[in-house]
ROTOR-656550 format. One record per atom (N, C-alpha, C): atom name; x, z, y; residue number from 1. Coordinates in nm, 2 decimals. Layout:
N
{at: CA; u: X; w: Z; v: Y; i: NUM}
...
This chain:
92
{at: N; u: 13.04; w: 9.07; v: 14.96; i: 1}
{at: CA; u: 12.93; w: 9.15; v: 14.92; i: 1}
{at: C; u: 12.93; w: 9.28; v: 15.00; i: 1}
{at: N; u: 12.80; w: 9.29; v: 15.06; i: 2}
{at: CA; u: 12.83; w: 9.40; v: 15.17; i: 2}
{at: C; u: 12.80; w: 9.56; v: 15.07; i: 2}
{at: N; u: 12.80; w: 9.63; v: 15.10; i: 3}
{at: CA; u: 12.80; w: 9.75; v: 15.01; i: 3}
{at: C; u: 12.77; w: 9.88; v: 15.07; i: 3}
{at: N; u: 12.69; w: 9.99; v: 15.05; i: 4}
{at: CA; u: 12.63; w: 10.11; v: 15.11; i: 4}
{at: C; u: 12.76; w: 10.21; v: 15.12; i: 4}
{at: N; u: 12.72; w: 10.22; v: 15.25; i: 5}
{at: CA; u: 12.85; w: 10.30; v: 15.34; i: 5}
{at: C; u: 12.79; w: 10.45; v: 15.35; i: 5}
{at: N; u: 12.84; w: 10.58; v: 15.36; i: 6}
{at: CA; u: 12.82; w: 10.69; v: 15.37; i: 6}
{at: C; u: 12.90; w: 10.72; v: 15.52; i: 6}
{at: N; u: 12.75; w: 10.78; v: 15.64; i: 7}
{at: CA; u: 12.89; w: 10.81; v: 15.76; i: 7}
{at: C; u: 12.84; w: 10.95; v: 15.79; i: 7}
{at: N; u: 13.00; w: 11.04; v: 15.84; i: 8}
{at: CA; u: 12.94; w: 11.13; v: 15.86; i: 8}
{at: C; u: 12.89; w: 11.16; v: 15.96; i: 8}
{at: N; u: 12.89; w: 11.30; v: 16.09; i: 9}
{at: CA; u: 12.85; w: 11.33; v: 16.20; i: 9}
{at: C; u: 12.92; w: 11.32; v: 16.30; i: 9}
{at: N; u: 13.03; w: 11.35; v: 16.27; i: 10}
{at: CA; u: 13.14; w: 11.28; v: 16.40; i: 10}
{at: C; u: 13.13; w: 11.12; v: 16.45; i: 10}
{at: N; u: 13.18; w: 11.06; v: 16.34; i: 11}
{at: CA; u: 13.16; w: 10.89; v: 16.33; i: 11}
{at: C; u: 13.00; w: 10.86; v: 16.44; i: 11}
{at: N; u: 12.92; w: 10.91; v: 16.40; i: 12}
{at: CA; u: 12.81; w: 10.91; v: 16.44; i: 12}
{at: C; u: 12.80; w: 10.93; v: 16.57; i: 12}
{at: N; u: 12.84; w: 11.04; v: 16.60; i: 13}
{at: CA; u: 12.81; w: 11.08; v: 16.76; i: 13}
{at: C; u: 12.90; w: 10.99; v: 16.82; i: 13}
{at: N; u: 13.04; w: 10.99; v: 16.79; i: 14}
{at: CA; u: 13.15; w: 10.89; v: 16.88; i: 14}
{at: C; u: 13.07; w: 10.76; v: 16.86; i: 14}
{at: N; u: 13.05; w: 10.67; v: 16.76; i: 15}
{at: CA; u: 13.02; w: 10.53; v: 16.77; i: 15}
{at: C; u: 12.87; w: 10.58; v: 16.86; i: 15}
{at: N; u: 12.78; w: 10.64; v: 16.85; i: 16}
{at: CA; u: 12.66; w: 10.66; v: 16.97; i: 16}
{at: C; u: 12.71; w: 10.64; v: 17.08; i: 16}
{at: N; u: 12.82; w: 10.74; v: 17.11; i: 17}
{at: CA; u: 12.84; w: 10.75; v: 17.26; i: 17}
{at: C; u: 12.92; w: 10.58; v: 17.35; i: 17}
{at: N; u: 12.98; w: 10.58; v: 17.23; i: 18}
{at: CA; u: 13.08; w: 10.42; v: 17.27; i: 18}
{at: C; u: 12.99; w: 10.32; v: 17.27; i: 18}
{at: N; u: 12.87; w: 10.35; v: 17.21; i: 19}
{at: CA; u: 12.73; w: 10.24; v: 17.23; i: 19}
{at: C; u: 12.79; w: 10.11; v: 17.09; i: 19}
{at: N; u: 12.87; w: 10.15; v: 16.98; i: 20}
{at: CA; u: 12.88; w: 10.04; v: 16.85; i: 20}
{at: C; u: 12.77; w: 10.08; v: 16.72; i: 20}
{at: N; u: 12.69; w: 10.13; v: 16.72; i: 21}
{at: CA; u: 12.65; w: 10.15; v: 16.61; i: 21}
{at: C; u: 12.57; w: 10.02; v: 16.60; i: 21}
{at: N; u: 12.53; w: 9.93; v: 16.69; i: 22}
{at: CA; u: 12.49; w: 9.79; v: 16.68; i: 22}
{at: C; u: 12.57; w: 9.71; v: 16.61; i: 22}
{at: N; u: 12.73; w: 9.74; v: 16.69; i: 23}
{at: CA; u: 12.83; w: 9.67; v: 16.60; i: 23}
{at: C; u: 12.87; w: 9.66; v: 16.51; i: 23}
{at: N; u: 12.85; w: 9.80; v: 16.42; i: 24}
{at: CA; u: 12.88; w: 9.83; v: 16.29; i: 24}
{at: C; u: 12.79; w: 9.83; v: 16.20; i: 24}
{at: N; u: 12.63; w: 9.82; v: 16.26; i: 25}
{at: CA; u: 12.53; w: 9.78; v: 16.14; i: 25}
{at: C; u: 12.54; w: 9.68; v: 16.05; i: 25}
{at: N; u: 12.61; w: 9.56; v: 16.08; i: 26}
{at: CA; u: 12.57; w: 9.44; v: 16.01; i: 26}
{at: C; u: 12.68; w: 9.46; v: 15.87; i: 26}
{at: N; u: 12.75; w: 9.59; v: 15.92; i: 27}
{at: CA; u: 12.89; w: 9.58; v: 15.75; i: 27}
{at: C; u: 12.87; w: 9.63; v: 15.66; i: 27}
{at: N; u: 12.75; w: 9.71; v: 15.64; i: 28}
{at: CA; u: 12.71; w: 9.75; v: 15.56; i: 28}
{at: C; u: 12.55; w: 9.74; v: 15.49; i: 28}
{at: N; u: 12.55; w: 9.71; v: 15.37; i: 29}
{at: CA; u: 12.37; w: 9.65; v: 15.32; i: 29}
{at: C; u: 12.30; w: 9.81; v: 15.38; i: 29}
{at: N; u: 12.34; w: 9.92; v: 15.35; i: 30}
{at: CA; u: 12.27; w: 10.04; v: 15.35; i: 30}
{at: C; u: 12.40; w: 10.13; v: 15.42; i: 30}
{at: N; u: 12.33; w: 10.23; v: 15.51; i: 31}
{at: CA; u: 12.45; w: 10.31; v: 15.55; i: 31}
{at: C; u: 12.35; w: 10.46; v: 15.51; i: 31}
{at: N; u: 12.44; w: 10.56; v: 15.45; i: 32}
{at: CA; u: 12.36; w: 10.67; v: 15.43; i: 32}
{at: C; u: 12.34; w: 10.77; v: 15.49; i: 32}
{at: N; u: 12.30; w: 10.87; v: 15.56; i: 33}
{at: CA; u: 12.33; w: 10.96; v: 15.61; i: 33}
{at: C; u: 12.24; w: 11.06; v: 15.56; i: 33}
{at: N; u: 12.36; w: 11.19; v: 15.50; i: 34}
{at: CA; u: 12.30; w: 11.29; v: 15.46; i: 34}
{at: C; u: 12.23; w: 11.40; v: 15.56; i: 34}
{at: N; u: 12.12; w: 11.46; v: 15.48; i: 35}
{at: CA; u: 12.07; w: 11.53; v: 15.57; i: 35}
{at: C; u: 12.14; w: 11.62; v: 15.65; i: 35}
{at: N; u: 12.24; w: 11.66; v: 15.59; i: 36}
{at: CA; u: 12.33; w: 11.82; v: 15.64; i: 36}
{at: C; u: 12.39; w: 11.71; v: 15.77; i: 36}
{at: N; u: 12.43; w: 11.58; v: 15.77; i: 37}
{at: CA; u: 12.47; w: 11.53; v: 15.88; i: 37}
{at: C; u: 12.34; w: 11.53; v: 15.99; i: 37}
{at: N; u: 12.28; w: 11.49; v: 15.92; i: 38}
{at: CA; u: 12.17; w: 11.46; v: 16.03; i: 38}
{at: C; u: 12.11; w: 11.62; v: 16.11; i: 38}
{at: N; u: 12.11; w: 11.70; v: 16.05; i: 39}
{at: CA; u: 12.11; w: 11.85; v: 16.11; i: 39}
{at: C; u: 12.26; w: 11.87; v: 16.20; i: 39}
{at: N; u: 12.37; w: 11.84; v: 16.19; i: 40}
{at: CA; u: 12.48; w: 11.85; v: 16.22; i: 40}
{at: C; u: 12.41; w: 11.78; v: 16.38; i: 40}
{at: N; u: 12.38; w: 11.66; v: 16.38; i: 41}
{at: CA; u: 12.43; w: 11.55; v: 16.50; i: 41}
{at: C; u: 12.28; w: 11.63; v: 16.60; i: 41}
{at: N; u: 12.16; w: 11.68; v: 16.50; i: 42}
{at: CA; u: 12.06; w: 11.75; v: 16.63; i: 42}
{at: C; u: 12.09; w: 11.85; v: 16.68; i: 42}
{at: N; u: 12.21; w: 11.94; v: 16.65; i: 43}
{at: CA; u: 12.27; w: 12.03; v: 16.73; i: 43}
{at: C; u: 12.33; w: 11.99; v: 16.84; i: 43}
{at: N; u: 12.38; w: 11.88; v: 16.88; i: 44}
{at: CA; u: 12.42; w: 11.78; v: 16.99; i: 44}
{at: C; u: 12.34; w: 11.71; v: 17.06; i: 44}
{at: N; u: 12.22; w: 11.62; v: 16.95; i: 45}
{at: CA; u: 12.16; w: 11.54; v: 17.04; i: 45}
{at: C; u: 12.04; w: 11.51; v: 16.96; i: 45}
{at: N; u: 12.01; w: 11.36; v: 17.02; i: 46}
{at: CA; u: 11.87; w: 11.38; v: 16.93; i: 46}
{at: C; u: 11.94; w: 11.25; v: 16.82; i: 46}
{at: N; u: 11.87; w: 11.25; v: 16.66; i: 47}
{at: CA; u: 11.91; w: 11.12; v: 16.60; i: 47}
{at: C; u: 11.88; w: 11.00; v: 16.58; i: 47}
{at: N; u: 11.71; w: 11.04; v: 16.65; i: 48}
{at: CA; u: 11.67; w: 10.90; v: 16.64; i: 48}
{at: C; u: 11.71; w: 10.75; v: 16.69; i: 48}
{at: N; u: 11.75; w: 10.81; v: 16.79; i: 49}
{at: CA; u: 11.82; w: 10.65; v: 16.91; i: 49}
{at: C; u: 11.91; w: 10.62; v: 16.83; i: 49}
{at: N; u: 12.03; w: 10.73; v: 16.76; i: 50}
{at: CA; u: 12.13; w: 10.67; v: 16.68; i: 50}
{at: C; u: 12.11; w: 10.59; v: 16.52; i: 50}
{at: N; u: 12.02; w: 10.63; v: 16.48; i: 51}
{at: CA; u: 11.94; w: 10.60; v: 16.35; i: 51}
{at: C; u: 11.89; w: 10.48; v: 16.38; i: 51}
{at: N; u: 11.80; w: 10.44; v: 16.51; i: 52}
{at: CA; u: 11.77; w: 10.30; v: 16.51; i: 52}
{at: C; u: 11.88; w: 10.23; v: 16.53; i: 52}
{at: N; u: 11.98; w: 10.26; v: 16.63; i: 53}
{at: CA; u: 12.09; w: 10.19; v: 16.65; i: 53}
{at: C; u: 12.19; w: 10.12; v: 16.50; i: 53}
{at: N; u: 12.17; w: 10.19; v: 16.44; i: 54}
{at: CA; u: 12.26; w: 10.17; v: 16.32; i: 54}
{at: C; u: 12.19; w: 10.11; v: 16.23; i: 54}
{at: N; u: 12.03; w: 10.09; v: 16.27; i: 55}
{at: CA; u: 11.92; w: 10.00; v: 16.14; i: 55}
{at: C; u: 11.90; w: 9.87; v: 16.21; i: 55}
{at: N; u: 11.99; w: 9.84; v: 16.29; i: 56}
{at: CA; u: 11.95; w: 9.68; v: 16.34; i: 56}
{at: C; u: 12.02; w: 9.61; v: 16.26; i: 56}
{at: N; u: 12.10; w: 9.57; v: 16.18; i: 57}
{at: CA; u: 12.12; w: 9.52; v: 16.09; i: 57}
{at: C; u: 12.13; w: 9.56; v: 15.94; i: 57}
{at: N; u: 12.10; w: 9.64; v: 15.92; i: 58}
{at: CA; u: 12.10; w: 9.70; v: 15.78; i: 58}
{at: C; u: 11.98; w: 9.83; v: 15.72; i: 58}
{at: N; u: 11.97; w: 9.88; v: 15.66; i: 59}
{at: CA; u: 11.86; w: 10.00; v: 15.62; i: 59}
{at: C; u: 11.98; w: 10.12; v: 15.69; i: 59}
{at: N; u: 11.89; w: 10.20; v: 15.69; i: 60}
{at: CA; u: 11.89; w: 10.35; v: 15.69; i: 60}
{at: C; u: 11.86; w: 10.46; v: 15.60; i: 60}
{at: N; u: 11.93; w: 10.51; v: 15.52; i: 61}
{at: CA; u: 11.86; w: 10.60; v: 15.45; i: 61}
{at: C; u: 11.92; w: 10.74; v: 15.48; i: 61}
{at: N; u: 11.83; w: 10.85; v: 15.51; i: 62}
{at: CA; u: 11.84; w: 11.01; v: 15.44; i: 62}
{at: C; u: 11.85; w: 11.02; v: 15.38; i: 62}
{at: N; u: 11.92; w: 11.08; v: 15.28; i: 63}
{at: CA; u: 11.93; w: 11.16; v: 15.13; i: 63}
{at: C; u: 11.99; w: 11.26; v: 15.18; i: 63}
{at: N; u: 11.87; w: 11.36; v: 15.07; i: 64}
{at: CA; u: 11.91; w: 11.50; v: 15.06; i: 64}
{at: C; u: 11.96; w: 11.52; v: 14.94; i: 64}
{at: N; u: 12.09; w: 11.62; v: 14.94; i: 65}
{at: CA; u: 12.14; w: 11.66; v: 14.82; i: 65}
{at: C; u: 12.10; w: 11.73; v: 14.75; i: 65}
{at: N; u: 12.11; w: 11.72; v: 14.57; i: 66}
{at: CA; u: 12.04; w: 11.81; v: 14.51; i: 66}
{at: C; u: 12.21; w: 11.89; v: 14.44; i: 66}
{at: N; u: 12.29; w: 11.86; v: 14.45; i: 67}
{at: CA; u: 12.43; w: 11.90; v: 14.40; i: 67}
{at: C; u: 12.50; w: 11.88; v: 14.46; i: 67}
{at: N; u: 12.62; w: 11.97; v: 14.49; i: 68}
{at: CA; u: 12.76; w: 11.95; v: 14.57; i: 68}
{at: C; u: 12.88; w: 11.94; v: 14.47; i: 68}
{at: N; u: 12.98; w: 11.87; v: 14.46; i: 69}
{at: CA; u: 13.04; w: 11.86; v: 14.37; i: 69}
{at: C; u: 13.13; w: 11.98; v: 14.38; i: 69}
{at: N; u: 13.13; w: 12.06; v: 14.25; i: 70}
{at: CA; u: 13.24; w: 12.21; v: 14.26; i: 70}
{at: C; u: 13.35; w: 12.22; v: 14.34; i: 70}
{at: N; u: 13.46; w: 12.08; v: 14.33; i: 71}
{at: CA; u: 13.57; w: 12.04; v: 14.32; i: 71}
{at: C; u: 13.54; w: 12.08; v: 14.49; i: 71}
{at: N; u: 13.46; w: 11.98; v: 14.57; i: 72}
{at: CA; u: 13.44; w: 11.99; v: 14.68; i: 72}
{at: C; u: 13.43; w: 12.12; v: 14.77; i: 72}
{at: N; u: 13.36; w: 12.18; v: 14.68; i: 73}
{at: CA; u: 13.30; w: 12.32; v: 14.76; i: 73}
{at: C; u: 13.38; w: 12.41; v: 14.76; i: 73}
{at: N; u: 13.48; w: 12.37; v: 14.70; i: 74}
{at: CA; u: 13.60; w: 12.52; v: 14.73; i: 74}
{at: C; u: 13.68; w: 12.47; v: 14.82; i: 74}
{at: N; u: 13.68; w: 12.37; v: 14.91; i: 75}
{at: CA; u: 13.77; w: 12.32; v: 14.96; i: 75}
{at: C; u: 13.72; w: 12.37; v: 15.12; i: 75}
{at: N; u: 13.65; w: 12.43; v: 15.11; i: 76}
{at: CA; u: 13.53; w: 12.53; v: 15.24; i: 76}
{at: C; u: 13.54; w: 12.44; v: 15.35; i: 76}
{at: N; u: 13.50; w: 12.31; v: 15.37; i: 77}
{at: CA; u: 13.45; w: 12.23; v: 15.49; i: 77}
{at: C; u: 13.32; w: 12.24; v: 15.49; i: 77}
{at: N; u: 13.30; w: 12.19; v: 15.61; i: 78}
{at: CA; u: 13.12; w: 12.18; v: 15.67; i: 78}
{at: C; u: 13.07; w: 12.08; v: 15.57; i: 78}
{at: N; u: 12.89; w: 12.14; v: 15.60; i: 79}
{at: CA; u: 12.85; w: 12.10; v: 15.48; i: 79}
{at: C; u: 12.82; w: 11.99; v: 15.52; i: 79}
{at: N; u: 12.84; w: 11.89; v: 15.64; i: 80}
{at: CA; u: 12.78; w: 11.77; v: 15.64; i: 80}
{at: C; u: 12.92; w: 11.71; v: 15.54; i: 80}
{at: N; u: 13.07; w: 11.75; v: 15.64; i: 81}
{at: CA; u: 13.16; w: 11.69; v: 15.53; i: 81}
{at: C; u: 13.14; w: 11.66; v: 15.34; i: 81}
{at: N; u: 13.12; w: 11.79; v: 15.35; i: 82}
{at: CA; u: 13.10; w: 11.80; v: 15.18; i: 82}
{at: C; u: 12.99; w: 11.71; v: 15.14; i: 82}
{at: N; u: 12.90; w: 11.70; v: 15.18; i: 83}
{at: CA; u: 12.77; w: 11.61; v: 15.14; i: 83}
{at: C; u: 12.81; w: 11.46; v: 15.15; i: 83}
{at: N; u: 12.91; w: 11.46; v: 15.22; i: 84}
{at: CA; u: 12.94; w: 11.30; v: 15.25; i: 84}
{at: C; u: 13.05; w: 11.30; v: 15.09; i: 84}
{at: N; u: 13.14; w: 11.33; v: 15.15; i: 85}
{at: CA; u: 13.23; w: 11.32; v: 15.03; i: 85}
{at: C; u: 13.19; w: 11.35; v: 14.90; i: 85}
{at: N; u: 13.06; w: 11.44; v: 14.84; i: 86}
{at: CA; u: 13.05; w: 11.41; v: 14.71; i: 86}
{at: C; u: 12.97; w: 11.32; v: 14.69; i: 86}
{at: N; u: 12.85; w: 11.23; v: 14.80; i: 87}
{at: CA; u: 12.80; w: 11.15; v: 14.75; i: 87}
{at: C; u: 12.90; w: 11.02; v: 14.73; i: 87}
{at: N; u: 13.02; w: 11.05; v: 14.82; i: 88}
{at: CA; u: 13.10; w: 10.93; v: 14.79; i: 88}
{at: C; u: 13.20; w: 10.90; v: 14.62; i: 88}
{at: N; u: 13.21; w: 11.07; v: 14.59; i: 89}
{at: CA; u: 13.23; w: 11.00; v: 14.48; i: 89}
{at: C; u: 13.14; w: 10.98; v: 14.35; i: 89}
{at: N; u: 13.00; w: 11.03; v: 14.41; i: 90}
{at: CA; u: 12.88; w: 10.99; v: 14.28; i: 90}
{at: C; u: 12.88; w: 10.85; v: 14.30; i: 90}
{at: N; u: 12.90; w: 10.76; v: 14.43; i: 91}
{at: CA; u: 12.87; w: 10.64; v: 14.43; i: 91}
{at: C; u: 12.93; w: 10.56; v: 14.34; i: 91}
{at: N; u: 13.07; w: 10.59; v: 14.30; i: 92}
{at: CA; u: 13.21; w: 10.54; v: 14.28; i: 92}
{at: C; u: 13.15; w: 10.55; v: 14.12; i: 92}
């Protein structure tokens, strides 16, 4: 059962640049990527090419956060980190 994967901005640029985000589409039904990531990776580049890359076998979704988990926020990482990580454990 394939299941909605959360990736952040690093994952993203490295699998863009190595040219896998084709390869890794099919492992997941939905991969997410939070907006704060997606601001993260146009400081670099642009996201669209990577965003189609990664929707050839699966959806794509943006979500924007409406809460960061407390726990998370004191732990003072970037806010793409943080957005990844608390949606990962809303999913859970």
């Amino acid at each position: 059962m394939k299941q909605n994967w959360i990736i952040d901005a690093s994952s993203l640029i490295v699998l863009g640049k190595a040219d896998l985000l084709k390869t890794i589409s099919p492992l997941a039904e939905c991969w997410v990527v939070p907006e704060s990531v997606v601001q993260e990776v146009l400081e670099k580049s642009a996201i669209e090419p990577l965003l189609s890359q990664l929707s050839e076998n699966a959806k794509v979704e943006r979500q924007k956060m409406r809460a960061i988990e407390p726990l998370i926020a004191r732990w003072n990482l970037g806010e793409g980190e943080t957005e990844v990580i608390t949606l990962g454990l809303n999913k859970n």
